[in-house]
C-alpha positions as CSV (number, residue, x, y, z in Angstrom):
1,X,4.3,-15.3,12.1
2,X,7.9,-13.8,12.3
3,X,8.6,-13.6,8.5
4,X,10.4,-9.7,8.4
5,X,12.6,-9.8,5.6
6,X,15.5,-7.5,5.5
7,X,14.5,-5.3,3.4
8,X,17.6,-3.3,1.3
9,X,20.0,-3.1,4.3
10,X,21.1,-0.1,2.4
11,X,18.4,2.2,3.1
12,X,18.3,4.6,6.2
13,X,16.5,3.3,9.2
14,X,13.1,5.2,9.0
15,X,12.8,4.0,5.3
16,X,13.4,0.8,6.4
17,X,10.5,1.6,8.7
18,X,8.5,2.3,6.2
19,X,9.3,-0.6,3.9
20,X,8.0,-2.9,7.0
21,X,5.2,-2.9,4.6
22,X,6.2,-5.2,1.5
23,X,4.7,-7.5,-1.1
24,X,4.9,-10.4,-3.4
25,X,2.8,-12.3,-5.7
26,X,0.2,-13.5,-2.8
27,X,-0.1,-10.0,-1.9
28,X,0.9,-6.9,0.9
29,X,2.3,-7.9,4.0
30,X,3.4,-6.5,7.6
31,X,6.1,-7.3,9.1
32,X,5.0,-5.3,12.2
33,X,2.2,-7.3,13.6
34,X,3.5,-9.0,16.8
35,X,6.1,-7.7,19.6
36,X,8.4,-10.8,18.4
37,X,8.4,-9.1,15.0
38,X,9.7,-5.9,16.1
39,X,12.6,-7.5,18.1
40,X,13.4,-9.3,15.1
41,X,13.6,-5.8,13.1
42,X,15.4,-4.4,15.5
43,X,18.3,-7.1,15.1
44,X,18.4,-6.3,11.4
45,X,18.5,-2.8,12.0
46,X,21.2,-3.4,14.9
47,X,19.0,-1.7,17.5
48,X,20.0,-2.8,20.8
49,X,17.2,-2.3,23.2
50,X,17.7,-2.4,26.5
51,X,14.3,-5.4,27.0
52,X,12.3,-7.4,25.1
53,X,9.6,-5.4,22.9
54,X,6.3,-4.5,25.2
55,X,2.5,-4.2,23.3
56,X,3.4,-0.4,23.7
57,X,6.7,-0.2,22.1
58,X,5.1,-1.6,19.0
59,X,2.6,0.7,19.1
60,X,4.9,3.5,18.9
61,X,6.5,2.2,15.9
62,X,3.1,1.6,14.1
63,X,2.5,4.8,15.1
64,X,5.9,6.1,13.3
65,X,5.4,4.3,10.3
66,X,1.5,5.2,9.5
67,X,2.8,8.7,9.8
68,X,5.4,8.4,7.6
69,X,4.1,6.2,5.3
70,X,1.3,9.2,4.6
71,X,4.1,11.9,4.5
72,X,6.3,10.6,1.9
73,X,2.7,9.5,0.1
74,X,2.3,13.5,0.2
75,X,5.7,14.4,-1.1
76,X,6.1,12.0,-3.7
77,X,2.3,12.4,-5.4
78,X,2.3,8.3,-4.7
79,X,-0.8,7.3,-6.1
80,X,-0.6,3.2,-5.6
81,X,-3.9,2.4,-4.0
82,X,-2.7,-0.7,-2.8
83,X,0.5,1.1,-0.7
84,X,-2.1,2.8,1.7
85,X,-2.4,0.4,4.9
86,X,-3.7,3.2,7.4
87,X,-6.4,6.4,7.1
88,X,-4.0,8.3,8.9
89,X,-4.8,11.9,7.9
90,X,-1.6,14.3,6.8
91,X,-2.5,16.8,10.0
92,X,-2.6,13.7,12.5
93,X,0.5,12.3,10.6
94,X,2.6,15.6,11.2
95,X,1.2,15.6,14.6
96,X,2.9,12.6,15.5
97,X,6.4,13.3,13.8
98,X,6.5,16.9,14.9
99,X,5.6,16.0,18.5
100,X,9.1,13.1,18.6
101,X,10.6,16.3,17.0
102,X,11.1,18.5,20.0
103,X,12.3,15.4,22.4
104,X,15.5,16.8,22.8
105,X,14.7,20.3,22.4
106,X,17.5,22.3,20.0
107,X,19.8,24.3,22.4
108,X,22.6,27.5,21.2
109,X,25.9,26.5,21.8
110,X,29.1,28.1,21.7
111,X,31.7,26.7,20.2
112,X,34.0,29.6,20.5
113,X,35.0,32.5,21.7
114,X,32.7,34.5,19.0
115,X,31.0,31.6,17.6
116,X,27.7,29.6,18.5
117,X,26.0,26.7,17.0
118,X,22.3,25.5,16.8
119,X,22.8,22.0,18.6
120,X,20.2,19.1,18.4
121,X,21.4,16.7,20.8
122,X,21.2,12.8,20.2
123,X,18.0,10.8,21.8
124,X,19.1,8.1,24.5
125,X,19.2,4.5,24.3
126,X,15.9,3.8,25.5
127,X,13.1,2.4,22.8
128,X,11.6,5.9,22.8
129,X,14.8,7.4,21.9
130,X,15.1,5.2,19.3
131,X,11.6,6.0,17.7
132,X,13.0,9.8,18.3
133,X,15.9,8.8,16.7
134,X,13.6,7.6,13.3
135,X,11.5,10.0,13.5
136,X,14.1,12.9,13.0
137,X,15.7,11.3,10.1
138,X,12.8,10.8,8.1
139,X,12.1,14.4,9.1
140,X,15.2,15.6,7.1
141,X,14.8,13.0,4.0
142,X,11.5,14.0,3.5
143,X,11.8,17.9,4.8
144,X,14.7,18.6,3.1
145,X,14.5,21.1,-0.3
146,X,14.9,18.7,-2.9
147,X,13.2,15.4,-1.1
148,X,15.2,12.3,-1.9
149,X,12.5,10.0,-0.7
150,X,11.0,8.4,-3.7
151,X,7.9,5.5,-4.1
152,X,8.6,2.5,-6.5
153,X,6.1,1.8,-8.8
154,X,7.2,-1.3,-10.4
155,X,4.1,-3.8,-10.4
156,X,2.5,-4.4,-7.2
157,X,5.4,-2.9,-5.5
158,X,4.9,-1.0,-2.0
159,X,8.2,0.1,-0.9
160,X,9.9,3.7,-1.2
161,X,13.7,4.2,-1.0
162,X,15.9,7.0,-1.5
163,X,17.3,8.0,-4.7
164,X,21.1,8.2,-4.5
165,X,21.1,9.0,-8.0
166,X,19.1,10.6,-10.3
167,X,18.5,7.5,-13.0
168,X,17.5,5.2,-10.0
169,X,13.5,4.7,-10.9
170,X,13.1,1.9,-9.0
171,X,13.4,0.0,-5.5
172,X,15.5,-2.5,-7.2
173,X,16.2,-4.4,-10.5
174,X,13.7,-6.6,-9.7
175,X,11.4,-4.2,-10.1
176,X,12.5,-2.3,-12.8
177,X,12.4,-5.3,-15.2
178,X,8.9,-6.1,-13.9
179,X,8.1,-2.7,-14.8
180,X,10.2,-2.8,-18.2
181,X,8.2,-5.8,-19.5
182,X,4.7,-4.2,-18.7
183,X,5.7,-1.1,-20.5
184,X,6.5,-3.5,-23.7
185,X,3.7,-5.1,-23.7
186,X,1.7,-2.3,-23.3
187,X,3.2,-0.4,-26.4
188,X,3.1,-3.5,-28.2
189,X,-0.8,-3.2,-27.5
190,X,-0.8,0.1,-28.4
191,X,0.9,-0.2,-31.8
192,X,-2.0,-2.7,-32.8
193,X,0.0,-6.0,-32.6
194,X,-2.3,-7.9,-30.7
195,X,-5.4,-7.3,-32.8
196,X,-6.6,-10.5,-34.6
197,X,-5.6,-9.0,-38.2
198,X,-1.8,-8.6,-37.1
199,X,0.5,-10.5,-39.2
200,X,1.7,-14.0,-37.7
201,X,5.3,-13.3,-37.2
202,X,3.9,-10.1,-34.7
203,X,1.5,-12.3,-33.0
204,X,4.5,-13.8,-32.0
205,X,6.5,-10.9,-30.7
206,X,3.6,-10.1,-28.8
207,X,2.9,-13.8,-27.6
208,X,6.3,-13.9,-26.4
209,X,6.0,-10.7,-24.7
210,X,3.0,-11.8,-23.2
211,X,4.8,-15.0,-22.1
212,X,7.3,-12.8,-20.7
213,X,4.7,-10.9,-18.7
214,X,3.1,-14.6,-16.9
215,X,6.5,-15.6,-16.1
216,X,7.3,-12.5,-14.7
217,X,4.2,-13.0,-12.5
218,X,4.7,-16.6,-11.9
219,X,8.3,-15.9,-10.7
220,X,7.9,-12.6,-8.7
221,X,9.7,-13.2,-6.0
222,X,9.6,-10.8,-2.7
223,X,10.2,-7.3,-3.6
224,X,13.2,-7.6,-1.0
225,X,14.5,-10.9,-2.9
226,X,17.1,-8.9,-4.6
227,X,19.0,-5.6,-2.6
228,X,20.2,-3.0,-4.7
């Protein structure tokens, strides 16, 4: 299988990552299985690595992404059962991106005659350098005081993103109407509209938010159907 959808283009690269776990109606997927997989995601991200994808290059980025995945789980109090896909523990999680972290090492600089600057120079071009390279920018979305880095919980949904503004609930419109009809249905429940005494013209509101509600789940299309 080589399905790896391109999930919101938008999104920096270690999100992107991260969100190589998706879902739809049928379910959670990975789109990081095979070594043909990862060369695919690399083309969508525009990685150009110098040879084909190895068994151990794949490794590393399943290594990455388990790590992250847990991180932002921690930072953003994610608690979607079905979003875990590894028992990576925090500590072993930090481990991994804290140990890409000091590949380069920071170095002073000067950068004048009485001034000196911290200077964190850029990984290489090899695939390792590019997991480096991932590694450090997820560092400063999710490090950073106020992290950006935020989980989507419409239905069923999987994927975190980054909130560019601070409205932005979810991954994408999709997602937010999903959720919008579940929260109208469920206060239509609670205001009593679906007991069997309710008055015939509210059994319809609610039937037809019901409705609303099976097509929403007949039609759900990928979570990356619709890029925001």
């Amino acid at each position: 299988m080589t399905d790896v959808p391109d999930l919101y283009p938008s999104e920096p690269a270690s999100v992107r990552l991260m969100n190589t776990v998706w879902a739809d109606r049928s379910g959670v997927h990975d789109a990081l299985r095979t070594t043909e997989q990862l060369s695919v995601w690399w083309s969508r991200i525009g990685f150009g690595a110098p040879a084909p994808p190895s068994e151990g290059d794949l490794a590393q980025y399943r290594e990455l992404r388990a790590s992250l995945r847990r991180i932002a789980a921690e930072t953003t109090h994610d608690s979607r059962e079905h979003a875990r896909i590894s028992e990576t523990a925090l500590g072993r999680a930090l481990e991994t991106v804290n140990a890409r972290l000091v590949e380069p090492a920071l170095r002073l600089e000067q950068r004048g005659e009485h001034r000196f600057e911290l200077d964190w120079p850029e990984p290489g071009t090899s695939v390792s350098d590019h997991v480096t390279s991932l590694a450090r920018e997820a560092a400063r979305l999710l490090g950073s005081d106020a992290p950006v880095v935020r989980a989507c919980y419409g239905p069923g949904c999987v994927l975190y993103f980054v909130q560019r503004h601070t409205r932005r609930e979810w991954c994408s419109p999709g997602c937010g109407n999903r959720a919008r009809v579940a929260r109208h249905y469920r206060r239509a429940r609670g205001t009593g509209q679906v007991s069997a005494g309710a008055a015939p013209e509210k059994r319809s509101s609610v039937q037809a938010s019901k409705s609303a509600i099976a097509g929403e789940s007949a039609a759900i299309s990928p979570t990356w159907s619709r890029p925001v």
